[in-house]
PyMOL Python script that loads the backbone (N, CA, C, O; Angstrom):
from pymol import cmd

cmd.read_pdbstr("""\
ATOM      1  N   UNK A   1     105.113  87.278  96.101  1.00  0.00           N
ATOM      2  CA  UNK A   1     106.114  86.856  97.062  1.00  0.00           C
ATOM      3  C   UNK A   1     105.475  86.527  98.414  1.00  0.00           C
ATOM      4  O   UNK A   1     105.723  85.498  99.042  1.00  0.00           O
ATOM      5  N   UNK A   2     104.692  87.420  98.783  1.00  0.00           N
ATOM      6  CA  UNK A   2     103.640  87.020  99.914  1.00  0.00           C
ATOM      7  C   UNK A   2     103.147  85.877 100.107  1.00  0.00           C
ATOM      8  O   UNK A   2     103.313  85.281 101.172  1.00  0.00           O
ATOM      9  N   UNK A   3     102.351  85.313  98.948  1.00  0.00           N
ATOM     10  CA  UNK A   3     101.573  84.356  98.789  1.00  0.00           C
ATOM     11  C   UNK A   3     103.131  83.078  98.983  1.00  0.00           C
ATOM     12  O   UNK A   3     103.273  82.108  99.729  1.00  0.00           O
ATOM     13  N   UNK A   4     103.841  83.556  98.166  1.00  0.00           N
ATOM     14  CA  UNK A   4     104.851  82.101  98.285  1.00  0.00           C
ATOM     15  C   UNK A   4     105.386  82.046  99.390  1.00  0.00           C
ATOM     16  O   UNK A   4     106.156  81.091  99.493  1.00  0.00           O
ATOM     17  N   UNK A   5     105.293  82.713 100.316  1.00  0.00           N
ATOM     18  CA  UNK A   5     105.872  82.865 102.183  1.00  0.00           C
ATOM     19  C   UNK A   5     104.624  82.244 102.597  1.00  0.00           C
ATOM     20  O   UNK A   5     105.049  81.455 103.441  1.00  0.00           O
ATOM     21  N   UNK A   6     103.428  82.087 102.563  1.00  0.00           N
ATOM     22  CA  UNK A   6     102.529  82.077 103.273  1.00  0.00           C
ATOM     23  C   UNK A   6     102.093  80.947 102.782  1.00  0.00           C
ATOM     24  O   UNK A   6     101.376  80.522 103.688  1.00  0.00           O
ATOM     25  N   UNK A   7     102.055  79.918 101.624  1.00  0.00           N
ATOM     26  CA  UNK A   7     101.805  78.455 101.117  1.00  0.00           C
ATOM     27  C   UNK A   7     103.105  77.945 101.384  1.00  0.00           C
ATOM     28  O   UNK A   7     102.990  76.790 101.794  1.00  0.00           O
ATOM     29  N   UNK A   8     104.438  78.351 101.321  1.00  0.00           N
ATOM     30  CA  UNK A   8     105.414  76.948 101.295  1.00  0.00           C
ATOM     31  C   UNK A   8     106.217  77.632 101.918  1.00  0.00           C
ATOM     32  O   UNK A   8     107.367  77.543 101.486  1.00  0.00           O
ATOM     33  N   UNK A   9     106.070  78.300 102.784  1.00  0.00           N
ATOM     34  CA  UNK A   9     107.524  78.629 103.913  1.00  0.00           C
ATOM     35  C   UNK A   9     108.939  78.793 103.563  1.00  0.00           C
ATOM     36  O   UNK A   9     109.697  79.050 104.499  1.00  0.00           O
ATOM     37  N   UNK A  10     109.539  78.669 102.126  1.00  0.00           N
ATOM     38  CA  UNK A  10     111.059  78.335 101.798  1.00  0.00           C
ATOM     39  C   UNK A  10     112.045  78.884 102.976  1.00  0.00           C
ATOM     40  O   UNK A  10     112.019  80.021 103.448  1.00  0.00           O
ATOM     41  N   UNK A  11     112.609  78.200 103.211  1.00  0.00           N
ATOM     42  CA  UNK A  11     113.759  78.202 104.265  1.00  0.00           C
ATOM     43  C   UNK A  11     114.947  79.457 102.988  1.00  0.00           C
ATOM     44  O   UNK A  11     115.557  80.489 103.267  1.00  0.00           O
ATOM     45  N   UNK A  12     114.855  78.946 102.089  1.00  0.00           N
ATOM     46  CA  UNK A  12     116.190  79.794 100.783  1.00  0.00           C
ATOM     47  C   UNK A  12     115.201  80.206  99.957  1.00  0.00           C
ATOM     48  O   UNK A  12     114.098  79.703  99.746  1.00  0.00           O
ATOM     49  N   UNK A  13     115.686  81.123  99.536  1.00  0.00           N
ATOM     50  CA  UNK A  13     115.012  81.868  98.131  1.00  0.00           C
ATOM     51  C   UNK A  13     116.137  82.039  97.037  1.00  0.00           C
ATOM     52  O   UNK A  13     117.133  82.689  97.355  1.00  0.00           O
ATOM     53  N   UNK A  14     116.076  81.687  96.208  1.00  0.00           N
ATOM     54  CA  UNK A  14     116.451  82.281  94.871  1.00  0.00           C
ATOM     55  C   UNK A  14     116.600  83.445  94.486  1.00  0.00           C
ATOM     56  O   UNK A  14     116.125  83.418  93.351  1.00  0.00           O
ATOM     57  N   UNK A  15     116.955  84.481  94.686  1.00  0.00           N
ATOM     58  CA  UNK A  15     116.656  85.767  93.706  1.00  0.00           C
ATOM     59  C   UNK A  15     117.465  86.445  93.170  1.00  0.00           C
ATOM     60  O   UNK A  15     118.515  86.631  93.785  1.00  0.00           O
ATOM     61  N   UNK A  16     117.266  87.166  91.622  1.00  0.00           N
ATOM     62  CA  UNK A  16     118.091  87.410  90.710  1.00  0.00           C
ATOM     63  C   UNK A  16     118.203  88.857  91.315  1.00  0.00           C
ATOM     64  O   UNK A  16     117.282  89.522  91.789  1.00  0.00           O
ATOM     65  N   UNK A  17     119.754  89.261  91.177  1.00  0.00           N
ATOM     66  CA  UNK A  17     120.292  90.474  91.914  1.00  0.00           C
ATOM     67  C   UNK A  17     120.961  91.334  90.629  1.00  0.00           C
ATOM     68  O   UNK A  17     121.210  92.518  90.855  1.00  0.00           O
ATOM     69  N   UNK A  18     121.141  91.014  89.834  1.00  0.00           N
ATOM     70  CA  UNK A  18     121.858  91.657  88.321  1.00  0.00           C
ATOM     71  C   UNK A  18     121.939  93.500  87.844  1.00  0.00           C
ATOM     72  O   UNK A  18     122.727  94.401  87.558  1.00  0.00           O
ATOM     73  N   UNK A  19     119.936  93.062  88.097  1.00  0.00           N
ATOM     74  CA  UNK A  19     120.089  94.637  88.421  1.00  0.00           C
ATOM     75  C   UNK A  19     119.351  95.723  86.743  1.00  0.00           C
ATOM     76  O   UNK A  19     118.710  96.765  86.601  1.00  0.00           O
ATOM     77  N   UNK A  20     120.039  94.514  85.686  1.00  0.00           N
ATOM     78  CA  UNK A  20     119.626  94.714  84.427  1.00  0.00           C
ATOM     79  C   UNK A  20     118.063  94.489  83.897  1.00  0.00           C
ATOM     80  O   UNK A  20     117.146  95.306  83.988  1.00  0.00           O
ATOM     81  N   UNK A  21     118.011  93.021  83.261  1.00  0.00           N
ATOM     82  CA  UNK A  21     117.377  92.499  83.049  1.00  0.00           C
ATOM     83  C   UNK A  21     116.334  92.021  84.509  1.00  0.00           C
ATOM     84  O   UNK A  21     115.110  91.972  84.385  1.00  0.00           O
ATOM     85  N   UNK A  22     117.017  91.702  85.824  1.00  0.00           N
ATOM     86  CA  UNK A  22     115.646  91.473  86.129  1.00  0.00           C
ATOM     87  C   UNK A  22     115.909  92.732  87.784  1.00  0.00           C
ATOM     88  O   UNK A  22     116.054  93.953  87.740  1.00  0.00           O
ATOM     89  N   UNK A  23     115.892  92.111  88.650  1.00  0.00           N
ATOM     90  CA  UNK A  23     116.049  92.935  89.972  1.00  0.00           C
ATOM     91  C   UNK A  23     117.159  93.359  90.211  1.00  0.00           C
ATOM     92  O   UNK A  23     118.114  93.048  89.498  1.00  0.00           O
ATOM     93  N   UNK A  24     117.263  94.070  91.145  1.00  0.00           N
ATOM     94  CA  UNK A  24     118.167  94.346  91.296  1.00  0.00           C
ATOM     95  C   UNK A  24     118.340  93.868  92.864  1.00  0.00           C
ATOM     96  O   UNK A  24     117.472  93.175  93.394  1.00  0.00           O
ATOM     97  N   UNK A  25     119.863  94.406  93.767  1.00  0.00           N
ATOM     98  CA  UNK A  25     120.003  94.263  94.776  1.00  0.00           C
ATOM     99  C   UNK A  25     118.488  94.450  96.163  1.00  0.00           C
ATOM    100  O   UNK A  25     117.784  93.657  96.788  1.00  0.00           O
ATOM    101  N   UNK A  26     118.643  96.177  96.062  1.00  0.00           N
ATOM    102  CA  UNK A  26     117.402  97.169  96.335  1.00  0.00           C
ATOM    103  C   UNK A  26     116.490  96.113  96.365  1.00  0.00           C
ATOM    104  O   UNK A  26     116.387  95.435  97.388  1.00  0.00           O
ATOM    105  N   UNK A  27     115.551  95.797  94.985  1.00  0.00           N
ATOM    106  CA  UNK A  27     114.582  95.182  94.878  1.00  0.00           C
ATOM    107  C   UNK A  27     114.843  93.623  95.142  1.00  0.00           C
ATOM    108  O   UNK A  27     113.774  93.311  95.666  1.00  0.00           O
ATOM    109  N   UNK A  28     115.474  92.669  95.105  1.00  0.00           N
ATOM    110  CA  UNK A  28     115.710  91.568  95.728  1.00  0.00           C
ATOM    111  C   UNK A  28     115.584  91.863  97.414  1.00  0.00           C
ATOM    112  O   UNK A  28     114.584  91.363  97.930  1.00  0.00           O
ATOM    113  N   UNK A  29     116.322  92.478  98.146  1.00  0.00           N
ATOM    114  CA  UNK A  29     116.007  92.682  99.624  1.00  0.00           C
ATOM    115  C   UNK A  29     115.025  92.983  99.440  1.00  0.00           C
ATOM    116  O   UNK A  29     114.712  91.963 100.055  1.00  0.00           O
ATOM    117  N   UNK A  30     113.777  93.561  99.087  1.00  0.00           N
ATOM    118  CA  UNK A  30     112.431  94.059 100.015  1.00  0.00           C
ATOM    119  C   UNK A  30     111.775  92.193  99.303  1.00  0.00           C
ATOM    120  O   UNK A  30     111.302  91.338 100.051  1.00  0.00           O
ATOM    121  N   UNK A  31     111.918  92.047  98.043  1.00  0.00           N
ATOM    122  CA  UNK A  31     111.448  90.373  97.697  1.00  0.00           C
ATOM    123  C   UNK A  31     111.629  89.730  98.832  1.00  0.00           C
ATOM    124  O   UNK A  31     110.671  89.095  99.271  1.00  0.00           O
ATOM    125  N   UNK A  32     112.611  89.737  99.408  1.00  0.00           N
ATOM    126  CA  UNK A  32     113.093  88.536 100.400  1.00  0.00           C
ATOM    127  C   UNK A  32     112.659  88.863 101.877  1.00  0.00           C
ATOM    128  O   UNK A  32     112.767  88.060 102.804  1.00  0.00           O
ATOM    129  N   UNK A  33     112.273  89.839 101.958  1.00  0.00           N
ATOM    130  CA  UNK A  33     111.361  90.029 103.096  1.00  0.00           C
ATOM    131  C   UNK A  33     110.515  89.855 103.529  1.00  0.00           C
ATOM    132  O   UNK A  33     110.206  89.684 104.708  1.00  0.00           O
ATOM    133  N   UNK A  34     109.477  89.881 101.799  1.00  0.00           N
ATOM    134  CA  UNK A  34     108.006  89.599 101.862  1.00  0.00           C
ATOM    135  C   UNK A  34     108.285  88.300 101.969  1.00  0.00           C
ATOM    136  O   UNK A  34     107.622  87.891 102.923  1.00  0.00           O
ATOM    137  N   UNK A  35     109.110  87.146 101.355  1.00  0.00           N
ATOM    138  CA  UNK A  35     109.324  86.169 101.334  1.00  0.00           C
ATOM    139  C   UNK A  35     109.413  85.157 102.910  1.00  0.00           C
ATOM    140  O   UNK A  35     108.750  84.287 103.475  1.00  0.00           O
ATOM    141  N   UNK A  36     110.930  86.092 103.164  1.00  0.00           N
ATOM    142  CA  UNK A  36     110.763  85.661 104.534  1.00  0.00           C
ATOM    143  C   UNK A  36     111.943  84.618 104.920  1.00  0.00           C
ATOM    144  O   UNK A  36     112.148  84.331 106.099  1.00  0.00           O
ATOM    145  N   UNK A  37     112.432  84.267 104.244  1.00  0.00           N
ATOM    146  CA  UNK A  37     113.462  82.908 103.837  1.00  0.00           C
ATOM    147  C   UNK A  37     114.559  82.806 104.911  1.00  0.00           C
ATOM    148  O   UNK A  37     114.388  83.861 105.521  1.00  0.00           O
ATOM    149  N   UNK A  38     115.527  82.206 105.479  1.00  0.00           N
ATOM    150  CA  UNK A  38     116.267  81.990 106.191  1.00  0.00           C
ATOM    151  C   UNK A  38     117.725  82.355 105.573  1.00  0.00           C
ATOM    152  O   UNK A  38     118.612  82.479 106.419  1.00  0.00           O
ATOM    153  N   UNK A  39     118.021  82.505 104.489  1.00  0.00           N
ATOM    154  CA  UNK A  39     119.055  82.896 103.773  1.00  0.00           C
ATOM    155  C   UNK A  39     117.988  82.731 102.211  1.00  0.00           C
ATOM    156  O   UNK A  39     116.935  82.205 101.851  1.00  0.00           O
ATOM    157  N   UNK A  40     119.421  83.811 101.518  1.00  0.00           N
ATOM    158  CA  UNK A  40     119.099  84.171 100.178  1.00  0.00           C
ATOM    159  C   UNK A  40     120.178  83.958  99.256  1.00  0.00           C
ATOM    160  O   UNK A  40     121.286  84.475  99.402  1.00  0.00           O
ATOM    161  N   UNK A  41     119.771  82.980  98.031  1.00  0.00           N
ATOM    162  CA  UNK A  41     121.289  82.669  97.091  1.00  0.00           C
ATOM    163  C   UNK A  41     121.003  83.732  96.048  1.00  0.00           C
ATOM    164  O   UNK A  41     120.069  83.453  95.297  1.00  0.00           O
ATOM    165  N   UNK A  42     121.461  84.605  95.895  1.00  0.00           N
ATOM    166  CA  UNK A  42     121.521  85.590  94.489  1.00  0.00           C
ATOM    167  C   UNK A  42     121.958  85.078  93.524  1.00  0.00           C
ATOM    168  O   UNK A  42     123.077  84.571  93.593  1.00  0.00           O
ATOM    169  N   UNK A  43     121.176  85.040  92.242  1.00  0.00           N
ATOM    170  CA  UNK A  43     121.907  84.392  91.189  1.00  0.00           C
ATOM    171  C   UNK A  43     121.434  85.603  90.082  1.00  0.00           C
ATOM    172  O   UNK A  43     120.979  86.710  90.368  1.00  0.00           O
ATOM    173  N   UNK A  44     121.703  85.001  88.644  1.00  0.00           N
ATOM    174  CA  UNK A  44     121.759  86.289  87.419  1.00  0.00           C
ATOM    175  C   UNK A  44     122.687  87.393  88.014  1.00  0.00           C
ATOM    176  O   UNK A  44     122.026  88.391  88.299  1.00  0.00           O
ATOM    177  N   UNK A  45     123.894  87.510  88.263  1.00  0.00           N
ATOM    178  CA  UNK A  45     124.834  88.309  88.712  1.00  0.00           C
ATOM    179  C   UNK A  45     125.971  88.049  88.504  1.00  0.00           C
ATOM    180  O   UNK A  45     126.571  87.025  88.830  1.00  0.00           O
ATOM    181  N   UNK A  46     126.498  89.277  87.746  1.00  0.00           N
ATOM    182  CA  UNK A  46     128.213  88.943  87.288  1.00  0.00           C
ATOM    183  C   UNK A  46     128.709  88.061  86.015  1.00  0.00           C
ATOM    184  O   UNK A  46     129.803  87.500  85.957  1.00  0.00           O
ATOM    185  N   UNK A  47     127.942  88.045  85.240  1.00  0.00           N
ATOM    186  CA  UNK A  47     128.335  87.141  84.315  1.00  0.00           C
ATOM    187  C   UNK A  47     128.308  88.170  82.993  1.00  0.00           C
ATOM    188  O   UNK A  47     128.798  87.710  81.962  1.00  0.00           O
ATOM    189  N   UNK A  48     127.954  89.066  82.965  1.00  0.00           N
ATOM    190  CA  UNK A  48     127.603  90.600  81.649  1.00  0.00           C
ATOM    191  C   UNK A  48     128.078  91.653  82.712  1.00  0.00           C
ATOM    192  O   UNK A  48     128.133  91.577  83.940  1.00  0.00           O
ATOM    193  N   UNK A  49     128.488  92.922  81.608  1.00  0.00           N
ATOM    194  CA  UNK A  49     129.159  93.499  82.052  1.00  0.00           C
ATOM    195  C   UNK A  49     127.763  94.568  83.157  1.00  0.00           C
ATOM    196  O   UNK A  49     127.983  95.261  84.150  1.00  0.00           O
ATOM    197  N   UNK A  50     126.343  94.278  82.413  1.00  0.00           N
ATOM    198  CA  UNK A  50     125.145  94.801  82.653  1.00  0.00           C
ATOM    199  C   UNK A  50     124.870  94.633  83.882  1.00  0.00           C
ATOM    200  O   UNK A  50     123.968  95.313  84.370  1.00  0.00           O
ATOM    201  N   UNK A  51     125.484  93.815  84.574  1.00  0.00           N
ATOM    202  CA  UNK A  51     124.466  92.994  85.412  1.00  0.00           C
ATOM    203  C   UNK A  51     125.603  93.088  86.596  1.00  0.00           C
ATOM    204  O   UNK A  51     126.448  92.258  86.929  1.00  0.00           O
ATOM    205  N   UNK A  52     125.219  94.856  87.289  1.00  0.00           N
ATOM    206  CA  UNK A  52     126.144  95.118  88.294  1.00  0.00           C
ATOM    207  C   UNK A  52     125.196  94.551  89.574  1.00  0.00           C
ATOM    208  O   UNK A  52     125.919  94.624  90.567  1.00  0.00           O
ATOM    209  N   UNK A  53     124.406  94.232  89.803  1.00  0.00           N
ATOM    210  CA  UNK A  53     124.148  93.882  91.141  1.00  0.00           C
ATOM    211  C   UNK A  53     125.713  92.950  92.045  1.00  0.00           C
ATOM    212  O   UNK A  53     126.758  92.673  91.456  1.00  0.00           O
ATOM    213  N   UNK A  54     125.460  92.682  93.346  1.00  0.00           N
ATOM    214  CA  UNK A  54     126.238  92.181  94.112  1.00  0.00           C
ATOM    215  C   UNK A  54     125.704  91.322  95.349  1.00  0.00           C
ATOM    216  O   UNK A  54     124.772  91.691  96.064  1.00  0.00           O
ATOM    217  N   UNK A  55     126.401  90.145  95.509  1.00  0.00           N
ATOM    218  CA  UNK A  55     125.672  90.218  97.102  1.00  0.00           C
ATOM    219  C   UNK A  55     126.041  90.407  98.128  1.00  0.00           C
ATOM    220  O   UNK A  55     125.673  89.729  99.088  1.00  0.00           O
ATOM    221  N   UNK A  56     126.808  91.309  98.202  1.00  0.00           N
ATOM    222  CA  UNK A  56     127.291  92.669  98.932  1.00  0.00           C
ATOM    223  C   UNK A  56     126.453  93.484  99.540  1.00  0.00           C
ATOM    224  O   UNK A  56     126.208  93.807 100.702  1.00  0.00           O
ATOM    225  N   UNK A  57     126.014  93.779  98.330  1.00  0.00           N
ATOM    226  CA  UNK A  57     124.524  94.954  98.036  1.00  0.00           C
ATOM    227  C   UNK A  57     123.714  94.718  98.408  1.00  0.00           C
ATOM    228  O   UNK A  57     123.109  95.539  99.097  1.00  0.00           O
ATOM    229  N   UNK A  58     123.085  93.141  98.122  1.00  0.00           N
ATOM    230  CA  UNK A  58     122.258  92.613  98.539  1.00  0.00           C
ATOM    231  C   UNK A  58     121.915  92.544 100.043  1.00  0.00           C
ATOM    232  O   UNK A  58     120.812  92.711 100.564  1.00  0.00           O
ATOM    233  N   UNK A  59     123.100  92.261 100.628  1.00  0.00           N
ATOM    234  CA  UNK A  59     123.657  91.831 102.065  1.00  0.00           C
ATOM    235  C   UNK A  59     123.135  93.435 103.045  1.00  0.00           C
ATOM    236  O   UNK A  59     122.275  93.604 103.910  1.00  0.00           O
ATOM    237  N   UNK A  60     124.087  94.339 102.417  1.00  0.00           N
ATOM    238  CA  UNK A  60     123.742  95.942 103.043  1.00  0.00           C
ATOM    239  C   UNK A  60     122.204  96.541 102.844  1.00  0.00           C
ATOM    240  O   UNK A  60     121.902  97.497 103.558  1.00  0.00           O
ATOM    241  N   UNK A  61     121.072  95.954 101.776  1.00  0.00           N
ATOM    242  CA  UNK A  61     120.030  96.269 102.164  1.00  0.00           C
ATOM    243  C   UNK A  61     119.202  95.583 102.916  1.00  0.00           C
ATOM    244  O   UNK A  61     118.088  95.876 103.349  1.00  0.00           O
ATOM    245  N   UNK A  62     119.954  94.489 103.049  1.00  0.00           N
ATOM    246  CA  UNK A  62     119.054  93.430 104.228  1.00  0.00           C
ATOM    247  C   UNK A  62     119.247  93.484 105.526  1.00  0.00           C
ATOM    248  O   UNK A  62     118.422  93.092 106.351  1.00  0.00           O
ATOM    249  N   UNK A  63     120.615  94.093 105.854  1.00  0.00           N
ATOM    250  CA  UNK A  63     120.874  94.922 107.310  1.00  0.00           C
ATOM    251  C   UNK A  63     120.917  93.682 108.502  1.00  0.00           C
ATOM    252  O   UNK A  63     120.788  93.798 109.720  1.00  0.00           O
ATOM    253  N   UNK A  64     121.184  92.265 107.551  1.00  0.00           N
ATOM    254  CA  UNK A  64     121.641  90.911 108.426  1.00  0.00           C
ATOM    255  C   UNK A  64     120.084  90.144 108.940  1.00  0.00           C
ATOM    256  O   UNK A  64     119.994  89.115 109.610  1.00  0.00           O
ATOM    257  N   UNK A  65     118.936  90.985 108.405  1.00  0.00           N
ATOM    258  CA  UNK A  65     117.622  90.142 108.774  1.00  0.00           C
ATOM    259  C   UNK A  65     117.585  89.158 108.172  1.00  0.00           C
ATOM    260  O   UNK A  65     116.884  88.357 108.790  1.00  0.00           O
ATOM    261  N   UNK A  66     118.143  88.549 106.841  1.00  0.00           N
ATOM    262  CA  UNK A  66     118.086  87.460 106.413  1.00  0.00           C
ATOM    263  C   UNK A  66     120.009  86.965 105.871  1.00  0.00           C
ATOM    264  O   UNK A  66     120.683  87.818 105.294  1.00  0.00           O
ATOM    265  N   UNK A  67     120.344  86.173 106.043  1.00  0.00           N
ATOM    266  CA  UNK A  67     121.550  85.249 105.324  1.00  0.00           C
ATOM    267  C   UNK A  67     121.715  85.656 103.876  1.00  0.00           C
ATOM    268  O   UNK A  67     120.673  85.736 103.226  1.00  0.00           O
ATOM    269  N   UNK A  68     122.890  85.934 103.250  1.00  0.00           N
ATOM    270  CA  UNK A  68     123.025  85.930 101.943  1.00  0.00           C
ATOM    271  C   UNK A  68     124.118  84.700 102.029  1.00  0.00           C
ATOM    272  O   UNK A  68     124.993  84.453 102.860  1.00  0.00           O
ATOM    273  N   UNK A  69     123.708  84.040 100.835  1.00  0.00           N
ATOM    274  CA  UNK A  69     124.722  82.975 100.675  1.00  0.00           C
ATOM    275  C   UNK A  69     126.074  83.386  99.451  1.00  0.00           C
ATOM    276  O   UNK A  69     125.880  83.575  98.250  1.00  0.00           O
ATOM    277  N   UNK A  70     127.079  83.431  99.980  1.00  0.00           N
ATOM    278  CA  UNK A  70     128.083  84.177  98.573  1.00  0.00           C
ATOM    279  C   UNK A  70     128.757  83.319  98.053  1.00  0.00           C
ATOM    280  O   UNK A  70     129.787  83.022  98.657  1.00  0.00           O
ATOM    281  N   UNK A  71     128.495  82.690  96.929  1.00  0.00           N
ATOM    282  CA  UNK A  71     129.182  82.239  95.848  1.00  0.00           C
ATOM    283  C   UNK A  71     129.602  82.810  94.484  1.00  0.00           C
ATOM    284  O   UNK A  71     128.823  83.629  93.998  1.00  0.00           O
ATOM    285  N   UNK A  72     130.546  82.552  93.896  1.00  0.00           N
ATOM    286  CA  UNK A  72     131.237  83.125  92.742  1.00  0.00           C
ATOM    287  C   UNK A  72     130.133  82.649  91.499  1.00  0.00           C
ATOM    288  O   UNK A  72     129.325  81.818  91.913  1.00  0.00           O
ATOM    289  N   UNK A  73     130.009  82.921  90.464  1.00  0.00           N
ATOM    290  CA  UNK A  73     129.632  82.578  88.991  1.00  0.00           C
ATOM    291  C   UNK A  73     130.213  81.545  88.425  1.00  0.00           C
ATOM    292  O   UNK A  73     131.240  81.707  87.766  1.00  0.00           O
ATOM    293  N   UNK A  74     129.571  80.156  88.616  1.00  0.00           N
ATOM    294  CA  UNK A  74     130.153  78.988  88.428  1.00  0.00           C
ATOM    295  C   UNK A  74     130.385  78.211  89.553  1.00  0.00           C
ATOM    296  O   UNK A  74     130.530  76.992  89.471  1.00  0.00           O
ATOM    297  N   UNK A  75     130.427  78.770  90.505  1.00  0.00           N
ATOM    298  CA  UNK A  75     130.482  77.744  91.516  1.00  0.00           C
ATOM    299  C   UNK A  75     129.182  77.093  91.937  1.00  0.00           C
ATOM    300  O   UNK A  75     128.065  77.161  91.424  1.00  0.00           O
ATOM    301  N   UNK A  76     129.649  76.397  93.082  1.00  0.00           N
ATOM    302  CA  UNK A  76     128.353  75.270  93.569  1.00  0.00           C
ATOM    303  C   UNK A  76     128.509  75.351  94.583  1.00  0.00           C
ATOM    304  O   UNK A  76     129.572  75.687  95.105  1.00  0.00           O
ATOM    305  N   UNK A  77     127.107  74.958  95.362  1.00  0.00           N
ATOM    306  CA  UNK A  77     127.179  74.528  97.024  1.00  0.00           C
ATOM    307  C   UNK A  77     126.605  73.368  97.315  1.00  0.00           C
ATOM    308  O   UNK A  77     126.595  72.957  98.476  1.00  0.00           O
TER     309      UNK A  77
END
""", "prot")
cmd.dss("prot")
cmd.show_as("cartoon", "prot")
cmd.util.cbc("prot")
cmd.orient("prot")
């Protein structure tokens, strides 16, 4: 995550918040730190009953240092 902050700057990051299968909330915020990003779209979330992450959650471990972007499962921006 370092290395990808430090070659291409991303303004947004991607990261899966689910919680199951890959990260979770917890671990998505400290990702997005090393990262560095200007906002964060959480995706892999809410679609199984497994996959309690939130970006809620997401939002409360980031403590407003970075943007969470909140969209529903299926939607678009």
């Amino acid at each position: 995550m370092k290395l990808i902050k430090d070659l291409y700057h991303p303004e947004i990051a991607m990261l899966p918040i689910g919680g199951f299968y890959t990260m979770g909330p917890k671990e998505a915020a400290l990702a997005a730190q090393f990262v560095a990003p200007k906002a964060v779209l959480p995706i892999h979330f809410g679609t199984f009953p497994q996959l309690t992450g939130t970006p809620d959650q997401l939002a409360e471990h980031l403590n407003g240092s970075i943007d969470v972007i909140r969209i529903a499962p299926g939607e678009s921006i």
